[in-house]
C-alpha positions in Angstrom: 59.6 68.4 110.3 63.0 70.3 110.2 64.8 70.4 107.0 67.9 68.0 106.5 70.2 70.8 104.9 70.7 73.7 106.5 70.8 77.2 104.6 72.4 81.1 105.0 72.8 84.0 103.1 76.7 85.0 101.4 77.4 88.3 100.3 78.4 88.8 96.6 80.7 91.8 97.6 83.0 90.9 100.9 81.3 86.9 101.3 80.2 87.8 104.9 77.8 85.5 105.8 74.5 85.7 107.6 71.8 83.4 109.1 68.7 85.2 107.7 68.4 87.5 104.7 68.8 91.2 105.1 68.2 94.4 102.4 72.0 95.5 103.4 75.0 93.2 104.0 76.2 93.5 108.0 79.8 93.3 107.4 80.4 95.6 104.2 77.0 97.8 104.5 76.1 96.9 100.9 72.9 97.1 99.9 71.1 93.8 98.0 74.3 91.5 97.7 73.1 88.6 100.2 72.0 85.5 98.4 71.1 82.2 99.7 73.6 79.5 99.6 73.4 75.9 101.5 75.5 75.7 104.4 78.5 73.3 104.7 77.8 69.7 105.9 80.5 70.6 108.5 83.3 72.9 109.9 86.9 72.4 108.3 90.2 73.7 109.3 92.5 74.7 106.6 96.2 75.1 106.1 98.3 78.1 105.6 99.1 78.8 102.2 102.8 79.9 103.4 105.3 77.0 105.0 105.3 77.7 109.0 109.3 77.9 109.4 108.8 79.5 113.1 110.0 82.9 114.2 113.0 84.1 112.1 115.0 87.3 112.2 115.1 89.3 108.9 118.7 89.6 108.9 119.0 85.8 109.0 117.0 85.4 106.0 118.5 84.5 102.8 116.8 86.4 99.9 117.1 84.7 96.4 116.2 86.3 93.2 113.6 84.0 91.9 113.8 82.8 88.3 111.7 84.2 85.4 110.3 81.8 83.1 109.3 84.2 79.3 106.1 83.3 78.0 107.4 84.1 74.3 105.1 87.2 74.2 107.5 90.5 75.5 104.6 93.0 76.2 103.1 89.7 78.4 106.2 89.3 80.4 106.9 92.6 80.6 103.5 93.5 82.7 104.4 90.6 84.6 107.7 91.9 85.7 110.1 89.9 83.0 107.9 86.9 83.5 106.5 83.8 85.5 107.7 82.8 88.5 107.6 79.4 89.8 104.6 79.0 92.5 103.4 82.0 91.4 99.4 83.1 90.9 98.4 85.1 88.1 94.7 85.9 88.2 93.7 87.6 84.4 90.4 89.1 84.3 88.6 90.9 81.3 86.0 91.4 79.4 84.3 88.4 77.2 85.9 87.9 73.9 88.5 90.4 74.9 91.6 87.8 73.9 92.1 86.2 77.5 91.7 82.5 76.4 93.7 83.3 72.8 96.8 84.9 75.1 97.1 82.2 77.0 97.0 79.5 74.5 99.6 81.0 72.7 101.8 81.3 76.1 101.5 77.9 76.2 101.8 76.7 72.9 105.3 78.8 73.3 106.3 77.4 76.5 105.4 73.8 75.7 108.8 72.9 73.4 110.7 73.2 76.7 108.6 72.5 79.6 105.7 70.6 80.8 102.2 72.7 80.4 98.7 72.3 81.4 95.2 73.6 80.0 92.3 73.2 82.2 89.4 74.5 80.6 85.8 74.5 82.3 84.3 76.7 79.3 85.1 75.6 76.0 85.7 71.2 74.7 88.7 70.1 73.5 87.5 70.3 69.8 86.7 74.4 70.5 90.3 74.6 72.1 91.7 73.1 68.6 89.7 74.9 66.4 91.4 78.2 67.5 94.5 76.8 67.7 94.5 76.2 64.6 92.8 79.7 63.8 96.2 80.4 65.7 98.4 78.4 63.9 99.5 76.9 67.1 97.8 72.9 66.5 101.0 71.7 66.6 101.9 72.8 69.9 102.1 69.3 72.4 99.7 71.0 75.1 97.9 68.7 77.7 94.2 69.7 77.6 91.9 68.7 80.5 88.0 69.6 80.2 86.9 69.1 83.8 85.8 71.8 86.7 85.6 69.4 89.6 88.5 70.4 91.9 89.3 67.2 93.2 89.6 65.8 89.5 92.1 68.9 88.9 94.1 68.5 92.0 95.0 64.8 91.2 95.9 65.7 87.5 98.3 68.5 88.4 99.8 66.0 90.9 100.2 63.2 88.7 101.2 65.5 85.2 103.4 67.7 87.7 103.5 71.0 84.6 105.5 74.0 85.5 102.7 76.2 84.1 99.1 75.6 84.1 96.0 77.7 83.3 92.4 77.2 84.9 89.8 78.5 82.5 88.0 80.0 84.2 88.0 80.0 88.1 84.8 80.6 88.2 83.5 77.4 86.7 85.1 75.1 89.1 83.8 73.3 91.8 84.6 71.3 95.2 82.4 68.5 96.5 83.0 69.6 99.8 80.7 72.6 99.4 77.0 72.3 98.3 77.1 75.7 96.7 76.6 75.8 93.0 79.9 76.5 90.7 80.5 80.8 90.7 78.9 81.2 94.0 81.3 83.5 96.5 82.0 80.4 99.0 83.2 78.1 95.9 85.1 80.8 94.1 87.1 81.1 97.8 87.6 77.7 98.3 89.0 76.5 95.0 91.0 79.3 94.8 93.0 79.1 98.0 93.3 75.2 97.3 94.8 75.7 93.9 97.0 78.7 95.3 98.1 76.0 97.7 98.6 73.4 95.4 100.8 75.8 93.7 102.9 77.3 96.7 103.6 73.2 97.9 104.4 72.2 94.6 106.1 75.1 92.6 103.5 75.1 89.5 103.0 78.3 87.9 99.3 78.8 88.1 97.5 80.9 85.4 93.6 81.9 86.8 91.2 83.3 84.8 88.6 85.6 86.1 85.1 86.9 84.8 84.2 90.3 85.4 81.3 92.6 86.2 79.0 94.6 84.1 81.4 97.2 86.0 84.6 95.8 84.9 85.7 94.5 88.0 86.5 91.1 89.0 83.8 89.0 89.5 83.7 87.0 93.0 84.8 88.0 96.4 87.1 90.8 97.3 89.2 88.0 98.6 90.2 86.5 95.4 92.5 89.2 94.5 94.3 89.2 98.1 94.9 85.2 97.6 96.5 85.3 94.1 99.9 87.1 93.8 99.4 88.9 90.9 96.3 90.7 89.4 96.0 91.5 85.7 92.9 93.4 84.0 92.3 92.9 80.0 91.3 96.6 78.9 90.3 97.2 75.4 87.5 98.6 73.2 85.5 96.5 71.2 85.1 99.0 68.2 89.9 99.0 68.2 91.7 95.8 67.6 94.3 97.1 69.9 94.2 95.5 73.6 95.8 96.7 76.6 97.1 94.3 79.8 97.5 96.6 82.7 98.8 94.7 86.5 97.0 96.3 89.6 99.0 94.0 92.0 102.2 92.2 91.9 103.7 90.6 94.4 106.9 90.0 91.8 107.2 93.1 89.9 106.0 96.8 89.4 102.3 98.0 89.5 100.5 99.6 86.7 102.6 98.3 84.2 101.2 98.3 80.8 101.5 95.8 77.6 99.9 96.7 74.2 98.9 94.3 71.9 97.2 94.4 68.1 94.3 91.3 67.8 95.5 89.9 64.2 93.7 86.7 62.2 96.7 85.1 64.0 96.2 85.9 67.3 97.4 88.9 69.7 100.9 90.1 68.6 103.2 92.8 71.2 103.4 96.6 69.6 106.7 97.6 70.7 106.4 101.3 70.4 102.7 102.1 71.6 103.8 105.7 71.3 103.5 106.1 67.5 100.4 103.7 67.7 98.4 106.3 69.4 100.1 109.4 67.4 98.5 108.6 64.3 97.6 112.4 63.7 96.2 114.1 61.0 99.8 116.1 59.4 97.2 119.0 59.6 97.3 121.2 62.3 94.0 121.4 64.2 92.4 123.3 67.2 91.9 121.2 70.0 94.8 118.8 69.5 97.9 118.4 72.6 100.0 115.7 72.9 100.9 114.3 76.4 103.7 112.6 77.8 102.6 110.0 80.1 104.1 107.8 82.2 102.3 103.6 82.3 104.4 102.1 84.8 108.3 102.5 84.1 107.2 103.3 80.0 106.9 106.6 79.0 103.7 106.8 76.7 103.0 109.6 74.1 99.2 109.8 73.4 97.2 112.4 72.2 94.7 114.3 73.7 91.6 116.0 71.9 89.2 118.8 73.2 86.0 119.9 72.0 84.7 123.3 73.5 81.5 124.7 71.9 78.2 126.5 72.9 76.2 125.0 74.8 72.7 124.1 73.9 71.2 123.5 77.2 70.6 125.1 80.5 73.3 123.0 82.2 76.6 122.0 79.9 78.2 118.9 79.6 81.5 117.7 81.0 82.6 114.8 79.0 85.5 112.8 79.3 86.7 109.1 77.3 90.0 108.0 79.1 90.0 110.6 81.9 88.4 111.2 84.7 85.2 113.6 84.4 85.7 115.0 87.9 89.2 116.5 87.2 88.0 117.9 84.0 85.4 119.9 86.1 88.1 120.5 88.6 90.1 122.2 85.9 87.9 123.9 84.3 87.6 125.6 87.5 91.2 125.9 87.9 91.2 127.7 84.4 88.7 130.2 84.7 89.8 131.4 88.4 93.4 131.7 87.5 93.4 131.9 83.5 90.7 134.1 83.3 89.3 131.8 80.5 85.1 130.9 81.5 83.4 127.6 79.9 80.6 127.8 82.1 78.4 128.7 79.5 80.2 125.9 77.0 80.3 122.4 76.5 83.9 120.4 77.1 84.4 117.3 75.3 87.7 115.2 76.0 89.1 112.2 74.6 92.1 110.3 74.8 92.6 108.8 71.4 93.2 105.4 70.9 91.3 104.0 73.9 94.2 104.4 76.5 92.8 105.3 80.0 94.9 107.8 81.9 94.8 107.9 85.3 97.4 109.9 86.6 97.6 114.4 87.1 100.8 114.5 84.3 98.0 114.9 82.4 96.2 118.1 83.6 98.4 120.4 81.8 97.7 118.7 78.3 94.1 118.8 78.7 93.9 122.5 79.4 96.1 123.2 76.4 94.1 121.3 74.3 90.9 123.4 75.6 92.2 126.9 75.0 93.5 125.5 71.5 89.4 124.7 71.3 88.1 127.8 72.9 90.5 130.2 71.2 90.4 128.0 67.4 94.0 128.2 67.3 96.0 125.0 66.3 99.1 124.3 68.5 102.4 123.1 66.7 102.4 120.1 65.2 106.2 118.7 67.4 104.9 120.3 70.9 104.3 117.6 73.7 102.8 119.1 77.1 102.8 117.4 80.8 102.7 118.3 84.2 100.2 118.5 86.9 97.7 121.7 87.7 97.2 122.5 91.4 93.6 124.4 92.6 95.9 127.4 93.0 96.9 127.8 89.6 100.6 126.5 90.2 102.3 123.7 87.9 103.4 121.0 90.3 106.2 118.7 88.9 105.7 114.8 88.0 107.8 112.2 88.6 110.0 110.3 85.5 110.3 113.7 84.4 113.6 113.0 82.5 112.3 109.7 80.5 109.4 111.7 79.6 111.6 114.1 77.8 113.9 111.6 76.4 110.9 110.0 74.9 109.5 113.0 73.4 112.4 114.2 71.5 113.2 110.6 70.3 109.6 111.0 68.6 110.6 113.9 67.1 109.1 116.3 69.0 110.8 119.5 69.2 109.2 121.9 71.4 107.9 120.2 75.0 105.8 122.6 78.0 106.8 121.1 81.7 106.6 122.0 85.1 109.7 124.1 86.0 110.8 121.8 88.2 111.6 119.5 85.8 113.3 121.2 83.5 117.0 119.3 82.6 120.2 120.4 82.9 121.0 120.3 79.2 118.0 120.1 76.9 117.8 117.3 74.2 119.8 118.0 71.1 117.3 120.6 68.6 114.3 120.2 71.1 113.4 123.6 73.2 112.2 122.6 76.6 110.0 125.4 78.6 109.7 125.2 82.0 106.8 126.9 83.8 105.5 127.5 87.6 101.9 129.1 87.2 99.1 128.2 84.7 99.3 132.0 83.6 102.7 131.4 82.3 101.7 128.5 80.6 99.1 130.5 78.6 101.6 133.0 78.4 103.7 130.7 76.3 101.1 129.2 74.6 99.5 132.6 73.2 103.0 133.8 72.2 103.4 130.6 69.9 100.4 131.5 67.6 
């Protein structure tokens, strides 16, 4: 007899789908990411998620600014680009017990004085959500709670309560009856997503998703997800720091790779208004190994500092190791250093580390790191007020780096009195008391550095 309910295979990665199962995905060419899901009883057509107004001309359309709504927390609403927007979709992924849940309640308990609010939770009862609101000291706060992760059940309350803001914890958990698919699986993940994000665009709610993630880090469910939603934000932090970072990878309202840093108290995540001296808590010694970078998080200008490690090398092939940089460019400038410093570590071992747990991404860094490695290699301490930046090229030239004017205004408002760019940045007129040294080749930079101790 032929079966009733029909079957095919999703893939985890892009959710193409396929009639029979295959080792390697047809659409994406991934390799074991098909799983077997039931079919749909039958085909639907959906809506757009934007209103069909016909063909316009640009010129005739009437831009508006769109109006922030603060979430009480200023390193929140400044990631978001000054705050929520009304129809917006914020999708907040990170790892478990990273704070995601705790942030948001205390959003809400902040925005519920003055306008309506929802809590959907599909995790945690209603007695968990008031235990660490009161862990919080936010009980008092007159939040709606709703424990339910059927979508149709969700739809009718957000109709009906009609909040400006409401969270969904966690998308991951919910469900439509229209698909026989279990709850997490890459075709229900889709579909309640662009429902709610439709619910939201129609009715002007300010929707709050939470995402899981990977043993990779990276958002669980299909690549679509983040191309629905309007803004994706990734909860970074280490587990052994009770400092948090929120960094946005995709805003539709406001600047990328912004960055908001927070301290986890017994009273929930406070904003650290100056993350510079949070990460410059250096020992008043003067050490080898030790460079302070200027870098640049969005439209902040971030002082961290950046330790190296250089020592001999126990086995036949020596390590390149790297916390909060990429291991690649290390190697790359090692290279860089030895062809046009004249300074080998082929036969060392290079440890780096950005202290306090911030990961930096971009080159303004490349220039810090090899200081700190010929203060390792050479055992020579730099001074205690320089600040380094700038990006190194294959060919031994110091490129310049955008912001390069904030970055100095920061440094010397830290104190810093002595700061090693690219010449190309140098100012005009220098900060008050702070020497500013301008350099085009990594030679000159060693130059400089070797006439200071």
């Amino acid at each position: 007899m032929a079966k009733d309910t029909k079957t095919h295979y999703v893939c985890n990665e892009c959710g193409g789908q396929t009639s029979k199962w295959q080792g390697q995905c047809p659409h994406c060419l991934a390799w074991n990411t098909l799983g077997e899901s039931l079919a749909e009883a039958k085909p639907r057509r959906f809506a757009g998620l934007a209103d069909n107004t016909g063909v316009q001309r640009l010129t005739e359309v009437q831009a508006r600014e769109v109006e922030r709504i603060a979430t009480g927390l200023p390193e929140y609403d400044r990631v978001l680009g000054g705050g929520l927007v009304e129809g917006g979709v914020v999708l907040l992924g990170g790892d478990p017990g990273i704070g995601k849940s705790t942030l948001l309640l205390q959003a809400l308990a902040h925005l519920a004085g003055s306008l309506k609010t929802l809590y959907v939770s599909g995790e945690e009862s209603a007695d968990q959500i008031a235990l660490r609101a009161r862990r919080l000291g936010v009980e008092k706060a007159d939040i709606p709670l709703l424990t339910e992760i059927r979508l149709e059940a969700i739809l009718s309350h957000l109709r009906d309560e009609r909040p400006r803001v409401a969270v969904i914890d966690s998308i991951q958990t919910i469900y439509t009856e229209q698909l026989q698919s279990a709850p997490g699986s890459v075709a229900q993940v889709r579909e309640c997503a662009q429902t709610l994000t439709r619910q939201a665009k129609q009715t002007g709610v300010c929707l709050i998703l939470v995402g899981h993630v990977t043993k990779e880090g990276t958002l669980a469910g299909p690549r679509v997800l983040e191309h629905i939603v309007d803004t994706v934000l990734y909860f970074e932090g280490d587990t052994g720091s009770s400092f948090r970072l929120i960094r946005a990878f995709k805003n539709r309202f406001g600047a990328v790779n912004e960055l908001g840093v927070f301290a986890m108290t017994d009273k929930g995540l406070k904003g650290v208004a100056n993350p510079s001296a949070l990460f410059l808590t250096r020992d008043e010694r003067d050490v080898p190994g030790s460079c302070v970078v200027v870098a640049q998080e969005g439209t902040r200008p971030l002082l961290v500092e950046i330790q190296a490690l250089v020592d001999s090398t126990q086995t036949p092939n020596p390590r390149r190791l790297s916390v909060g940089l990429d291991t690649n460019r290390l190697a790359m400038l090692l290279a860089v250093l030895h062809r046009h410093g004249g300074i080998a570590c082929y036969d060392q071992d290079v440890f780096i580390n950005a202290v306090g747990g911030v990961r930096i991404t971009e080159p303004a860094a490349d220039l810090a790191v090899l200081t700190a490695v010929v203060s390792s290699i050479r055992d020579k301490p730099l001074p205690h007020k320089l600040a380094v930046f700038g990006e190194v090229g294959l060919a031994g030239e110091i490129r310049p780096v955008q912001r390069g004017q904030e970055r100095l205004k920061e440094a010397a408002k830290l104190g810093f009195n002595r700061i090693l760019c690219p010449r190309a940045n140098l100012p005009r007129q220098s900060p008050p008391g702070v020497e500013v040294k301008g350099v085009g080749t990594l030679g000159e930079a060693l130059d400089y550095l070797r006439g200071l101790g």
